[in-house]
ROMARGU-952681 format. One record per atom (N, C-alpha, C, CB): residue number from 1; x, y, z; atom name. Coordinates in Angstrom, 3 decimals, decimal comma, always signed. Glycine has a CB too. Example, Ala and Ser with C-alpha at 12.3 -4.5 7.8 and 13.67 -1.06 7.14 Angstrom:
// residues 2
<site pos="1" u="+13,190" v="-5,690" w="+7,800" site="N"/>
<site pos="1" u="+12,300" v="-4,500" w="+7,800" site="CA"/>
<site pos="1" u="+13,200" v="-3,300" w="+7,800" site="C"/>
<site pos="1" u="+11,308" v="-4,473" w="+9,046" site="CB"/>
<site pos="2" u="+12,850" v="-2,250" w="+7,080" site="N"/>
<site pos="2" u="+13,670" v="-1,060" w="+7,140" site="CA"/>
<site pos="2" u="+12,900" v="+0,030" w="+7,870" site="C"/>
<site pos="2" u="+14,084" v="-0,598" w="+5,725" site="CB"/>
// end
This chain:
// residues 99
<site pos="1" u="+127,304" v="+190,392" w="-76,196" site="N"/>
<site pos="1" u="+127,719" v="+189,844" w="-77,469" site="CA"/>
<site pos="1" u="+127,088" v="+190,685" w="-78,567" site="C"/>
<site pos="1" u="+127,321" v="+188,345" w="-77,600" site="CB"/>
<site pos="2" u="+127,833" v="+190,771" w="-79,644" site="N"/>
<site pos="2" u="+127,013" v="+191,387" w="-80,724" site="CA"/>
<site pos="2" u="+127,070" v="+191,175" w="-82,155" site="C"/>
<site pos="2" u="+127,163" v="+192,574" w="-80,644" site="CB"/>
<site pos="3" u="+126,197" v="+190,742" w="-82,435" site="N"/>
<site pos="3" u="+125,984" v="+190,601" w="-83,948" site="CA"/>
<site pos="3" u="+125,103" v="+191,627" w="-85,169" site="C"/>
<site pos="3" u="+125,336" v="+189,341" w="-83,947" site="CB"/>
<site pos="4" u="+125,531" v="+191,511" w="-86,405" site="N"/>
<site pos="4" u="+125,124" v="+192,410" w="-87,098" site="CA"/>
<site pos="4" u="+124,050" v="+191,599" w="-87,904" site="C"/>
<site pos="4" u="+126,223" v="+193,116" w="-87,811" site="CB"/>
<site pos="5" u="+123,055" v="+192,322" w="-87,947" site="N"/>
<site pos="5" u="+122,024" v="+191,854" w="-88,754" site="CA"/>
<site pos="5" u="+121,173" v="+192,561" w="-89,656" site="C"/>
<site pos="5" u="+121,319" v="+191,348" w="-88,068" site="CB"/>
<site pos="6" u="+121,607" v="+191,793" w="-90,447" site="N"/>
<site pos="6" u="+120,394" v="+193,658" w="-91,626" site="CA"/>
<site pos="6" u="+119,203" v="+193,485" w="-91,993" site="C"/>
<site pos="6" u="+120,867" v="+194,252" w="-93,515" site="CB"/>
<site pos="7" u="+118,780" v="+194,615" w="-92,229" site="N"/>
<site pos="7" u="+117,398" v="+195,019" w="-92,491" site="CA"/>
<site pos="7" u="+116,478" v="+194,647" w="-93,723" site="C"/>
<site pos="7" u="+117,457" v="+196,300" w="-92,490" site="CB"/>
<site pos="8" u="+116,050" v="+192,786" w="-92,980" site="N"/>
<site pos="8" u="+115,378" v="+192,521" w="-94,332" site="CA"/>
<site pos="8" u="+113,994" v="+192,331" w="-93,745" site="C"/>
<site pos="8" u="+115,984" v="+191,152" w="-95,278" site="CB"/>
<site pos="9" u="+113,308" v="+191,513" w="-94,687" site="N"/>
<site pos="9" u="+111,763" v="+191,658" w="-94,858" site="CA"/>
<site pos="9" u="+111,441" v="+190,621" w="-93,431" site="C"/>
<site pos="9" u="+111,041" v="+190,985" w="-96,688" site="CB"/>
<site pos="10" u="+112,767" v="+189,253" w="-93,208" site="N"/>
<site pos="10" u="+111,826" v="+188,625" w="-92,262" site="CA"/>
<site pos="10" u="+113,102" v="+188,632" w="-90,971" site="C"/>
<site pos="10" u="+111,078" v="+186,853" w="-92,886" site="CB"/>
<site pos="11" u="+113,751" v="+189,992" w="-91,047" site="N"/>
<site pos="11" u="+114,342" v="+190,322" w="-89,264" site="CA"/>
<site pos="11" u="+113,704" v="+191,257" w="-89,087" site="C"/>
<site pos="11" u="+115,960" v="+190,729" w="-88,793" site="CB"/>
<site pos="12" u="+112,768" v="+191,911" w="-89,259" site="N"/>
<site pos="12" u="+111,919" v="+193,247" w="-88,686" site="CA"/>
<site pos="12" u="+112,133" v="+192,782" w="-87,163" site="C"/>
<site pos="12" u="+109,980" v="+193,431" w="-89,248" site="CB"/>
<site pos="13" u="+112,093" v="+194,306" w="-86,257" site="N"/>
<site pos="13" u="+112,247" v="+193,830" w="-85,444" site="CA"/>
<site pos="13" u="+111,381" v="+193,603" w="-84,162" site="C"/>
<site pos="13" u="+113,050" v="+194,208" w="-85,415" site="CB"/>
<site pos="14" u="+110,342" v="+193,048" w="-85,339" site="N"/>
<site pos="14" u="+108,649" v="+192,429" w="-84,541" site="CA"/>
<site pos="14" u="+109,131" v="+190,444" w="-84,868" site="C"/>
<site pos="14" u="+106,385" v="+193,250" w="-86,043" site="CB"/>
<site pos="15" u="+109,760" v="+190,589" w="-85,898" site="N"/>
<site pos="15" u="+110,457" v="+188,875" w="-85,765" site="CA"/>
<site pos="15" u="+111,542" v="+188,598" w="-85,379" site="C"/>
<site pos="15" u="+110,630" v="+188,123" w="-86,871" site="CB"/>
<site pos="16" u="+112,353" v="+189,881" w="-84,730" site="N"/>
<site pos="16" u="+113,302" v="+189,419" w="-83,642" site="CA"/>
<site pos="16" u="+112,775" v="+189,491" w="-82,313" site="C"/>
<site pos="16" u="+114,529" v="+190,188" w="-83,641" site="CB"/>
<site pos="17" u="+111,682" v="+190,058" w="-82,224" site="N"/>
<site pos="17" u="+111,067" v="+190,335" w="-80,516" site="CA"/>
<site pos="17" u="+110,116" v="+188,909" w="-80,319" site="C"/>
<site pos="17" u="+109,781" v="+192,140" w="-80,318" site="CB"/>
<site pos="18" u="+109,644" v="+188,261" w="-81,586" site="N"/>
<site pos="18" u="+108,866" v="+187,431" w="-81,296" site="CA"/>
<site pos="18" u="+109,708" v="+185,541" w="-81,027" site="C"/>
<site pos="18" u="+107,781" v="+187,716" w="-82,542" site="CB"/>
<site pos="19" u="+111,197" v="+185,778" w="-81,967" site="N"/>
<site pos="19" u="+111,883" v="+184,993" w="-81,417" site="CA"/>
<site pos="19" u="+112,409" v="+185,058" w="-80,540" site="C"/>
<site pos="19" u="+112,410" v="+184,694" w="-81,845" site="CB"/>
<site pos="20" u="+112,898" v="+186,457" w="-79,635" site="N"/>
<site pos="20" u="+113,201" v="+186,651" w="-78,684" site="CA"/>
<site pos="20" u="+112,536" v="+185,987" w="-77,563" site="C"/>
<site pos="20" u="+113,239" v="+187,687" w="-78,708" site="CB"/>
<site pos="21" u="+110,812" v="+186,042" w="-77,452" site="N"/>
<site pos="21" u="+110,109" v="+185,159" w="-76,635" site="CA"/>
<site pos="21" u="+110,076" v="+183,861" w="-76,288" site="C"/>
<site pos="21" u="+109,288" v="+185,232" w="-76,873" site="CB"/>
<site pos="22" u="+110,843" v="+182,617" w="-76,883" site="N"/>
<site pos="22" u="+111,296" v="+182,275" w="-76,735" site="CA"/>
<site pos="22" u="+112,218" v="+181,466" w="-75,720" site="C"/>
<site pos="22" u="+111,188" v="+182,706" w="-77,170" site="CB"/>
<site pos="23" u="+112,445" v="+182,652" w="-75,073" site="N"/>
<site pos="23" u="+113,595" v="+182,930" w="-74,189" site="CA"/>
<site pos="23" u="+112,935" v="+183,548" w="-73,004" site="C"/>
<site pos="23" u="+114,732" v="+183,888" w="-74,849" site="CB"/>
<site pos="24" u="+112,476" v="+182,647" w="-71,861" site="N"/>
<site pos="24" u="+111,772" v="+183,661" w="-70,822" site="CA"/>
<site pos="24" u="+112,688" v="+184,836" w="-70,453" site="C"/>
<site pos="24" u="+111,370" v="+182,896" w="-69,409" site="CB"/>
<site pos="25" u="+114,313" v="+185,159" w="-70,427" site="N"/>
<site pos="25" u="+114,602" v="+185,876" w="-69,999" site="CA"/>
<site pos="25" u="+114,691" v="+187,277" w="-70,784" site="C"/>
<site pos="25" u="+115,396" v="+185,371" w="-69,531" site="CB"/>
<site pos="26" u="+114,824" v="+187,460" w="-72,143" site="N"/>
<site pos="26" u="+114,889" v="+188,554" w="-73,096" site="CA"/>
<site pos="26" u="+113,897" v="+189,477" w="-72,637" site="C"/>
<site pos="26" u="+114,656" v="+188,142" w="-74,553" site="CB"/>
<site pos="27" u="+112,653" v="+189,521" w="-72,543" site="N"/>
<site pos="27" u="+111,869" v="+190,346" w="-71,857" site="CA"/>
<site pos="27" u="+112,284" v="+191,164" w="-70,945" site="C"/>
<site pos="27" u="+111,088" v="+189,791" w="-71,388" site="CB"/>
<site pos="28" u="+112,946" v="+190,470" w="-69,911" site="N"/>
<site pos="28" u="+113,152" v="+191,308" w="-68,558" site="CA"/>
<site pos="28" u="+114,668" v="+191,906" w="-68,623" site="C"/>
<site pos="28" u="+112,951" v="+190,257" w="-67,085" site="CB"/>
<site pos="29" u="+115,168" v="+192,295" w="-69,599" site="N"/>
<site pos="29" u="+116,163" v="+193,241" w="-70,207" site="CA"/>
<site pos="29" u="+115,679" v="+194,029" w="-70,994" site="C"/>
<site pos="29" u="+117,146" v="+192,725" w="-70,851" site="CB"/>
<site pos="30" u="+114,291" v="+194,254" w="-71,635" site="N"/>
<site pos="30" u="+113,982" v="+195,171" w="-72,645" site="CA"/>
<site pos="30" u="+112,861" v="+196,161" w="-72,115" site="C"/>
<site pos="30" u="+113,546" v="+194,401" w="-73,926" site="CB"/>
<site pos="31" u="+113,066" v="+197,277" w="-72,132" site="N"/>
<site pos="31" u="+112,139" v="+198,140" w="-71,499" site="CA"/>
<site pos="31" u="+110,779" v="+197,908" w="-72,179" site="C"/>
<site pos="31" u="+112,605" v="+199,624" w="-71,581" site="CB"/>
<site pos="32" u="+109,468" v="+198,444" w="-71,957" site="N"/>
<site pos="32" u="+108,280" v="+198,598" w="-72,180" site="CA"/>
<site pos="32" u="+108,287" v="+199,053" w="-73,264" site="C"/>
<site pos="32" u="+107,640" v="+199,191" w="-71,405" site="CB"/>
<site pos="33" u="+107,174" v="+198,414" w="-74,466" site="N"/>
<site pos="33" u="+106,852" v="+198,596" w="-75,894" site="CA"/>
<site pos="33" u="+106,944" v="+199,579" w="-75,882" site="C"/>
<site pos="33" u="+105,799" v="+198,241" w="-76,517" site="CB"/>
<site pos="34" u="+106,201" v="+200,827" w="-75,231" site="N"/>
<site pos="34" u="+105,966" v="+201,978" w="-75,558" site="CA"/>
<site pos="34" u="+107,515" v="+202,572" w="-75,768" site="C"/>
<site pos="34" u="+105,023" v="+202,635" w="-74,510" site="CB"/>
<site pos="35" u="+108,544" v="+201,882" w="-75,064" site="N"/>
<site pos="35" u="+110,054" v="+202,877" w="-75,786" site="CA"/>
<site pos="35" u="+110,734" v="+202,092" w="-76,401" site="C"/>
<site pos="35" u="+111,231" v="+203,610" w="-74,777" site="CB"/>
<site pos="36" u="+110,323" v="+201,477" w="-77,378" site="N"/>
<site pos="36" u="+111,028" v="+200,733" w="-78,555" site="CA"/>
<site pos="36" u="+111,098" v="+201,660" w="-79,646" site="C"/>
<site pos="36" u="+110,281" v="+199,409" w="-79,045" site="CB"/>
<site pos="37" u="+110,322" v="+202,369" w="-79,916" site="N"/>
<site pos="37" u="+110,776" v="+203,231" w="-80,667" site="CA"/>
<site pos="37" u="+111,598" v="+204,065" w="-80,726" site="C"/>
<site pos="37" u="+110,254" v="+203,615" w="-80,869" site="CB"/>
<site pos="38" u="+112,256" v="+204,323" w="-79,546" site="N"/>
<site pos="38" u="+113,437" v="+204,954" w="-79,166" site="CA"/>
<site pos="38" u="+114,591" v="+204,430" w="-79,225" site="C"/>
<site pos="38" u="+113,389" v="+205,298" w="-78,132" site="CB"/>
<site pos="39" u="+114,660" v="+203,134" w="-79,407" site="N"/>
<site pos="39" u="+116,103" v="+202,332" w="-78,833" site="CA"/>
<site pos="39" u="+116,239" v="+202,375" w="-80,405" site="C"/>
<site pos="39" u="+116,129" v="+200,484" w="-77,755" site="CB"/>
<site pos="40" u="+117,782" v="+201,800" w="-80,328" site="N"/>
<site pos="40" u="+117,959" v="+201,702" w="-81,097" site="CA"/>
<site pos="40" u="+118,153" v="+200,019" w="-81,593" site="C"/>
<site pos="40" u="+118,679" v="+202,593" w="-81,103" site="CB"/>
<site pos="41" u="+117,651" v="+199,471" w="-82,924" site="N"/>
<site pos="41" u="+117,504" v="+198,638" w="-83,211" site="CA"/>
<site pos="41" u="+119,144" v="+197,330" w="-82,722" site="C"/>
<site pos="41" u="+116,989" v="+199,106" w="-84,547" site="CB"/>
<site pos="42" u="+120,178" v="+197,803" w="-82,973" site="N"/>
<site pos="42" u="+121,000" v="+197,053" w="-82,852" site="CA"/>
<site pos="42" u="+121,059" v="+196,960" w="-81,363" site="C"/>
<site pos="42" u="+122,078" v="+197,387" w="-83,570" site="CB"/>
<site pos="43" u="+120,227" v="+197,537" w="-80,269" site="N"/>
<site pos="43" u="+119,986" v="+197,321" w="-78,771" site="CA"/>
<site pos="43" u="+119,205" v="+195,931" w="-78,925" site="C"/>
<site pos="43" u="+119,038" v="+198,653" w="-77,933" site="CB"/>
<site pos="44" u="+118,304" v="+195,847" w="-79,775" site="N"/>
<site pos="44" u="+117,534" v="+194,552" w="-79,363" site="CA"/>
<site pos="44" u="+118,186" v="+193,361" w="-79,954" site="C"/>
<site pos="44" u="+116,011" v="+194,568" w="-79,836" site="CB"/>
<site pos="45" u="+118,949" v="+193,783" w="-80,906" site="N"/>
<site pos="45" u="+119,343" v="+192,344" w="-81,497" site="CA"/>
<site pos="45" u="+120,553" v="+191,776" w="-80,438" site="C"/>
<site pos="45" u="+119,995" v="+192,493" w="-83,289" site="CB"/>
<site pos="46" u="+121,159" v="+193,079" w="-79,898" site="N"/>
<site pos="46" u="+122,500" v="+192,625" w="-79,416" site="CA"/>
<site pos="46" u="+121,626" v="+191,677" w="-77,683" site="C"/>
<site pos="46" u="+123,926" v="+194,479" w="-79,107" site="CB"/>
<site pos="47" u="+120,625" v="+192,299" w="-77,060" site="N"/>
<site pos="47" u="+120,372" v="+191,913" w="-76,492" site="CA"/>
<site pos="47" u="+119,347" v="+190,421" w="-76,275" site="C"/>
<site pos="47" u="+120,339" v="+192,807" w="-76,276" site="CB"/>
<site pos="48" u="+119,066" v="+190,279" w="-77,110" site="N"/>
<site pos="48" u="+118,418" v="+189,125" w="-77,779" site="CA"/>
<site pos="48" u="+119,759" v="+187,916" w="-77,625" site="C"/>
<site pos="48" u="+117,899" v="+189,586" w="-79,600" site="CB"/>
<site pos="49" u="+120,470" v="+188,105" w="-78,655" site="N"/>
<site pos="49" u="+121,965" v="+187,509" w="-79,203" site="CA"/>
<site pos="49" u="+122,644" v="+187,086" w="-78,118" site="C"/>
<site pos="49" u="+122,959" v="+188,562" w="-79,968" site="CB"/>
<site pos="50" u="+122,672" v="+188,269" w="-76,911" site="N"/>
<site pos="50" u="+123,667" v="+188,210" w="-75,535" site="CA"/>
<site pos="50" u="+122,424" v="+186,508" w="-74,904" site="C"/>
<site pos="50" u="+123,564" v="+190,458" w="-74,066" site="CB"/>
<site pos="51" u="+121,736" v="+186,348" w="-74,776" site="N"/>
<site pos="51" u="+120,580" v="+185,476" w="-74,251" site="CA"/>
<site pos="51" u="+120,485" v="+184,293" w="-74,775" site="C"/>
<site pos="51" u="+119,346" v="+186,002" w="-74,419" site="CB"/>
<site pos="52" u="+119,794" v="+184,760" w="-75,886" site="N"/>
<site pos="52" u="+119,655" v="+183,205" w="-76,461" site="CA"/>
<site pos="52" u="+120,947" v="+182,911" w="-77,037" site="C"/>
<site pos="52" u="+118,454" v="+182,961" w="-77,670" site="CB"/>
<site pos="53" u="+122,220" v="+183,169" w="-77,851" site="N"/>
<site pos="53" u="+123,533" v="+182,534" w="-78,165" site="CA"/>
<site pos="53" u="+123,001" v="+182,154" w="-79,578" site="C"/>
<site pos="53" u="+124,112" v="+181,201" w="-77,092" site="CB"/>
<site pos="54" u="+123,639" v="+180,981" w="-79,701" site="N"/>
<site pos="54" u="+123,795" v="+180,463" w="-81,120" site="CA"/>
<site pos="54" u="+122,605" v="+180,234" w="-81,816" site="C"/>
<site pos="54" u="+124,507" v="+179,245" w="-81,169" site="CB"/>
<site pos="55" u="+121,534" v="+179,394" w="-81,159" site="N"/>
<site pos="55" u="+120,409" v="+179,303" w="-81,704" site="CA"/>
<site pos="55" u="+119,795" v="+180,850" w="-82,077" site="C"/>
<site pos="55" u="+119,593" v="+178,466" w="-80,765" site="CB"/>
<site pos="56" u="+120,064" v="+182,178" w="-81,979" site="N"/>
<site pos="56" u="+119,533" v="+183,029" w="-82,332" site="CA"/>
<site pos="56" u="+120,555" v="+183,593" w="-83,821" site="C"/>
<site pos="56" u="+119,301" v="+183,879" w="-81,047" site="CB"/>
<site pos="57" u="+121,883" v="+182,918" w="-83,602" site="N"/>
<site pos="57" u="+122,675" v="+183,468" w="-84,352" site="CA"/>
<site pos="57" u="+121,904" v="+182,668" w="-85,721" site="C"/>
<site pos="57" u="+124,329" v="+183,245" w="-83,916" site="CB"/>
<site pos="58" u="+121,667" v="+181,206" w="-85,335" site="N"/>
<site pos="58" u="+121,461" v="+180,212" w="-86,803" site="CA"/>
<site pos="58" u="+119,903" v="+181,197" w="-86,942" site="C"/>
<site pos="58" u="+121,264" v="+177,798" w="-86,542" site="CB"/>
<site pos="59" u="+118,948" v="+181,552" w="-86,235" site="N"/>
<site pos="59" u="+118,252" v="+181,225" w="-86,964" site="CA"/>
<site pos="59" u="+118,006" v="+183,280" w="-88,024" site="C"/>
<site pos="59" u="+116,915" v="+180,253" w="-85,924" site="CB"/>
<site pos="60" u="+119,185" v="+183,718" w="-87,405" site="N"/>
<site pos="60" u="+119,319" v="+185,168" w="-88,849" site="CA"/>
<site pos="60" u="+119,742" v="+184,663" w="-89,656" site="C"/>
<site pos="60" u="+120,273" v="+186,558" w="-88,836" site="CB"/>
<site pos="61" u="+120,692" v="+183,425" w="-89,372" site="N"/>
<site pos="61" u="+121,171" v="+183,248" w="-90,875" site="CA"/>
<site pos="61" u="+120,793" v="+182,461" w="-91,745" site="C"/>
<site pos="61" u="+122,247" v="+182,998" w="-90,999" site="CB"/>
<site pos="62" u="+119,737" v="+181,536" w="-90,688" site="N"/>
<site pos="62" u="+118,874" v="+180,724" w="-91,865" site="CA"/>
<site pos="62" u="+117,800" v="+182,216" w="-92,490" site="C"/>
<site pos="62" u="+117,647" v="+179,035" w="-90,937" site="CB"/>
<site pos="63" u="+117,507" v="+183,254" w="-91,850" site="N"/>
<site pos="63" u="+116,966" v="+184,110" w="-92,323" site="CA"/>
<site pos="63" u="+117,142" v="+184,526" w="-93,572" site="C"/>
<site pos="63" u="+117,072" v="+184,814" w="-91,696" site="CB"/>
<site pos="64" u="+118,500" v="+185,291" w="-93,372" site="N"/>
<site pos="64" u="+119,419" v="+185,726" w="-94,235" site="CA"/>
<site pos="64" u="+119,524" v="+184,568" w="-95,717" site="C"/>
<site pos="64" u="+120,842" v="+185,858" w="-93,276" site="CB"/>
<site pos="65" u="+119,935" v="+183,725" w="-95,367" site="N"/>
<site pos="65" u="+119,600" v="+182,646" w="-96,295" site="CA"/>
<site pos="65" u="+118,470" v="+182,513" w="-97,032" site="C"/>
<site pos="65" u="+119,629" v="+181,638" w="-95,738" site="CB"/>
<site pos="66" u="+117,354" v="+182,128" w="-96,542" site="N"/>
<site pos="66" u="+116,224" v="+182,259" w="-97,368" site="CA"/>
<site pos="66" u="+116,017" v="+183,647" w="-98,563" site="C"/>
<site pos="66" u="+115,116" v="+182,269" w="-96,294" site="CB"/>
<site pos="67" u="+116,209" v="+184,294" w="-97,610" site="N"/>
<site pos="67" u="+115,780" v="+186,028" w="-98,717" site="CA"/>
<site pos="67" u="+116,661" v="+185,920" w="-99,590" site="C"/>
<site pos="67" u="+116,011" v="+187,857" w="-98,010" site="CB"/>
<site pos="68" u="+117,897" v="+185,915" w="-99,570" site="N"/>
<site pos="68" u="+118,978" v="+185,692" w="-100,637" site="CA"/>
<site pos="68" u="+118,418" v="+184,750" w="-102,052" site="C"/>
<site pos="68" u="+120,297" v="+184,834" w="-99,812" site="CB"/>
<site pos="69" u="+117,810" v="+183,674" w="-101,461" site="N"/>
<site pos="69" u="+117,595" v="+182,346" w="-102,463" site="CA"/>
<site pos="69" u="+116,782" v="+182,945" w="-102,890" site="C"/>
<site pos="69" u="+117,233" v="+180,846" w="-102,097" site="CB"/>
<site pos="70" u="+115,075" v="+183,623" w="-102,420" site="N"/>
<site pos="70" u="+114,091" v="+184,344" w="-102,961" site="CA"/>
<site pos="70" u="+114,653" v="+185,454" w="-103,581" site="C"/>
<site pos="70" u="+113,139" v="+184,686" w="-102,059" site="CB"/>
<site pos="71" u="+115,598" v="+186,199" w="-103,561" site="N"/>
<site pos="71" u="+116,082" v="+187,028" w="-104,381" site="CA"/>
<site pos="71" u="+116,777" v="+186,663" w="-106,062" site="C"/>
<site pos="71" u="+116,968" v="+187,555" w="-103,500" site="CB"/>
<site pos="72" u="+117,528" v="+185,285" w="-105,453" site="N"/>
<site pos="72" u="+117,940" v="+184,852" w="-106,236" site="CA"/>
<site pos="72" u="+116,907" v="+184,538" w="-107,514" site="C"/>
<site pos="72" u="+118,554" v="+183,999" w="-105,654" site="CB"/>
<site pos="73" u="+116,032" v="+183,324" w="-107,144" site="N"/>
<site pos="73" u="+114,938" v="+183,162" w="-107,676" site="CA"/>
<site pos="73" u="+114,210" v="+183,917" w="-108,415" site="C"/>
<site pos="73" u="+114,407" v="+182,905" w="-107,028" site="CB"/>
<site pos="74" u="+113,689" v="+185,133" w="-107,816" site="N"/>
<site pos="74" u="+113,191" v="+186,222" w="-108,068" site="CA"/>
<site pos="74" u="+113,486" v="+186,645" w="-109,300" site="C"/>
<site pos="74" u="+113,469" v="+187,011" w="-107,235" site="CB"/>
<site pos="75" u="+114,475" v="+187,334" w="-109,166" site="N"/>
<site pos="75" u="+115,268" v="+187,835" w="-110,469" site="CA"/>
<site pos="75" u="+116,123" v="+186,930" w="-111,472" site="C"/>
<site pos="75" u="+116,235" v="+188,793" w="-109,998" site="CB"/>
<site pos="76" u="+115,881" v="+185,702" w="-111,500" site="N"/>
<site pos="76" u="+116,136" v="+184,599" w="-112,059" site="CA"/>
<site pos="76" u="+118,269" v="+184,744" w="-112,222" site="C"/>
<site pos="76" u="+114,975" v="+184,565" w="-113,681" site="CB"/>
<site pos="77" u="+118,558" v="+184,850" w="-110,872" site="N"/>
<site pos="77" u="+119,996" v="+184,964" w="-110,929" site="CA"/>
<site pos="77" u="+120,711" v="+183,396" w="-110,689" site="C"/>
<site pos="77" u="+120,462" v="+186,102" w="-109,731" site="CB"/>
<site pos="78" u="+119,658" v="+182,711" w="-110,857" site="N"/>
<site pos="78" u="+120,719" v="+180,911" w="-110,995" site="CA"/>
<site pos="78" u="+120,812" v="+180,528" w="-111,903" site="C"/>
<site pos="78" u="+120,350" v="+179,541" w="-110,444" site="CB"/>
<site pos="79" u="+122,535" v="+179,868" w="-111,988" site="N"/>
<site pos="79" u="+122,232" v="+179,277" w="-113,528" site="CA"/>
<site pos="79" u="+122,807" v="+177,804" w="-112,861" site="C"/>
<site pos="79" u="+123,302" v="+180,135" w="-115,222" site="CB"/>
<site pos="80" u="+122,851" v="+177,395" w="-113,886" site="N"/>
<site pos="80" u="+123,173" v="+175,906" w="-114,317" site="CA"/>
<site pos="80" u="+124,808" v="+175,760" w="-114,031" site="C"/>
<site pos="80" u="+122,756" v="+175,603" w="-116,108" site="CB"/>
<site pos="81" u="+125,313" v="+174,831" w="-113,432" site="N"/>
<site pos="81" u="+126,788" v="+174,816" w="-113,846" site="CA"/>
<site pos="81" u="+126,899" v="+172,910" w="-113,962" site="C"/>
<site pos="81" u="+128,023" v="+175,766" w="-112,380" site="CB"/>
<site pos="82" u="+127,916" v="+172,535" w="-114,534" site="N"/>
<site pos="82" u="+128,188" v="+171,292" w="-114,612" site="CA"/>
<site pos="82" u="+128,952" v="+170,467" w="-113,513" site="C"/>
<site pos="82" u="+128,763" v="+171,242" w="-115,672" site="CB"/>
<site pos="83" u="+128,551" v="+169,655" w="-112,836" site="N"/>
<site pos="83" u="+128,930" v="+169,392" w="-111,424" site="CA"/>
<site pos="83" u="+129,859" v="+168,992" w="-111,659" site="C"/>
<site pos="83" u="+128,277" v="+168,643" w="-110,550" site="CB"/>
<site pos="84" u="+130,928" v="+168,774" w="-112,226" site="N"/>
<site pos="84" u="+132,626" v="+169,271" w="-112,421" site="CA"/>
<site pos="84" u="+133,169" v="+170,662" w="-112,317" site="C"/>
<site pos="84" u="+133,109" v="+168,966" w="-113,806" site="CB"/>
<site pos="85" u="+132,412" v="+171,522" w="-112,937" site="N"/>
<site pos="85" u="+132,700" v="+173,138" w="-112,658" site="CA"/>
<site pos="85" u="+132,289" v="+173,278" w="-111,841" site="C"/>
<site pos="85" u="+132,340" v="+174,185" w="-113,351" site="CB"/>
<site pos="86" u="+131,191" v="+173,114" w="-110,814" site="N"/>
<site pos="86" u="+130,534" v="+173,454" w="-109,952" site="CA"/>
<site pos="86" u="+131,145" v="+173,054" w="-107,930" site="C"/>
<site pos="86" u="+129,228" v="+172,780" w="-110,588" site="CB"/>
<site pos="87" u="+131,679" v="+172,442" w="-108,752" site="N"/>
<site pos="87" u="+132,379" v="+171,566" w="-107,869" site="CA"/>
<site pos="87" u="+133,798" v="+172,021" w="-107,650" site="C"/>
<site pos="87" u="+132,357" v="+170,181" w="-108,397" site="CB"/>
<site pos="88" u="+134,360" v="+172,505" w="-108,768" site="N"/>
<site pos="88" u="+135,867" v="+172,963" w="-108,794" site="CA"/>
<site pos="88" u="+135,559" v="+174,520" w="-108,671" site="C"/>
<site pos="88" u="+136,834" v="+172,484" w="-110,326" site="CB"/>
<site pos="89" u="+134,482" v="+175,348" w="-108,942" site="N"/>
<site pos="89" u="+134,251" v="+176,560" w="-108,170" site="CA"/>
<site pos="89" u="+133,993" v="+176,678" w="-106,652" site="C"/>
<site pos="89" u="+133,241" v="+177,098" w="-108,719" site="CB"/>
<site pos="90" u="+133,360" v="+175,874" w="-106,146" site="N"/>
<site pos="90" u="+133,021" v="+175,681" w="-104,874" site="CA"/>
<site pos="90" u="+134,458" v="+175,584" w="-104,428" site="C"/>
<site pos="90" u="+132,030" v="+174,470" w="-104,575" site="CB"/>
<site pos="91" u="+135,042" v="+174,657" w="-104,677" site="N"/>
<site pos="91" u="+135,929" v="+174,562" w="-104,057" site="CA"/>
<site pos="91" u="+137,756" v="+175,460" w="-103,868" site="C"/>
<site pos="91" u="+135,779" v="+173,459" w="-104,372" site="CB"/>
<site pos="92" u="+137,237" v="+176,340" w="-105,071" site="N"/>
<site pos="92" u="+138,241" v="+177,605" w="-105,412" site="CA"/>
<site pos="92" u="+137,887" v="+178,741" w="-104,429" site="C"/>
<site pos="92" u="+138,051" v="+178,214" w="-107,062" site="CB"/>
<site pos="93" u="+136,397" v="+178,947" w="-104,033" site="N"/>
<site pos="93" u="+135,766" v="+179,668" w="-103,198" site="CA"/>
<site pos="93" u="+135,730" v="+179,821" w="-101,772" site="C"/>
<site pos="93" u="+134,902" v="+179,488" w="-103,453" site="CB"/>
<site pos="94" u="+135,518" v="+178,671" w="-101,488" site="N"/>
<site pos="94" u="+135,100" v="+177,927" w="-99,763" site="CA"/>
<site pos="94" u="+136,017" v="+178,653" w="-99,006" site="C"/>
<site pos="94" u="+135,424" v="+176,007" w="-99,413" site="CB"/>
<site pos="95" u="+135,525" v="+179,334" w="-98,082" site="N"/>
<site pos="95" u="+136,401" v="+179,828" w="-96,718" site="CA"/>
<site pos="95" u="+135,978" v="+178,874" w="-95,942" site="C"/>
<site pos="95" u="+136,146" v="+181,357" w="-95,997" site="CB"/>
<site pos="96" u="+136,806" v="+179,096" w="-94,795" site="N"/>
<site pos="96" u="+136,355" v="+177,916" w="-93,332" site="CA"/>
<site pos="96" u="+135,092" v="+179,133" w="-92,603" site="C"/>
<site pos="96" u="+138,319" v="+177,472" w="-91,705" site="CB"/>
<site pos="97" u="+134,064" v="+178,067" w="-92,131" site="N"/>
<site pos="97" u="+132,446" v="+178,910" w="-91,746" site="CA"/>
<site pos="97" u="+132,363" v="+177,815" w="-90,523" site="C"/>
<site pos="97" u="+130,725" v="+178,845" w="-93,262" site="CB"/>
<site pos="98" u="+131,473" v="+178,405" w="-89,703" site="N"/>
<site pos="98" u="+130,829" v="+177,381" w="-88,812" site="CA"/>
<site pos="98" u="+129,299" v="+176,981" w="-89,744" site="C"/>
<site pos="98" u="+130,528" v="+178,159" w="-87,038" site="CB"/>
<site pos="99" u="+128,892" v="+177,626" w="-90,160" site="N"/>
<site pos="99" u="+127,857" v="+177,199" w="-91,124" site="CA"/>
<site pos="99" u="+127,698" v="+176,539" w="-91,971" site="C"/>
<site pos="99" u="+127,513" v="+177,735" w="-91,572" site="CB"/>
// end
């Protein structure tokens, strides 16, 4: 299975190996630390992903999620809308998600 996951501050991929653990079996598909530096990163996620399934999928995207909001935050990119507009944007927007 494979999923795409990008390169933020909390998927390094020392916090995908450590959710990977997790999972007694992820280990015994991933060669020895010493050649992680060789693989290539979308090897561990895909193999991670192939294992654990959905619960690995929610928890990049609760990942993904968080950094976004701290970004948001950050750079003060929220505003205010009136929960009539807010509500009739949402709903001009909305695709169908499992999320």
């Amino acid at each position: 299975m494979v999923l795409n996951v990008p390169q933020y501050e909390g998927l390094s991929i020392q916090s995908i190996l450590e959710k990977g653990r997790e999972n007694e079996h992820v280990a015994d598909y991933l060669p020895d630390e010493r050649d992680f530096a060789r693989l290539p990163r979308s090897f561990i996620v895909n193999v991670t992903f192939t294992l654990m399934g959905d619960p690995f999928k929610i928890w990049v995207h609760n990942r993904i999620k968080e950094r976004n909001e701290k970004i948001a935050e950050g750079r003060n990119l929220i505003i205010e809308l009136d929960p009539a507009v807010a509500k009739a944007f949402r709903d001009s927007v909305n695709i169908s998600s499992k999320f």
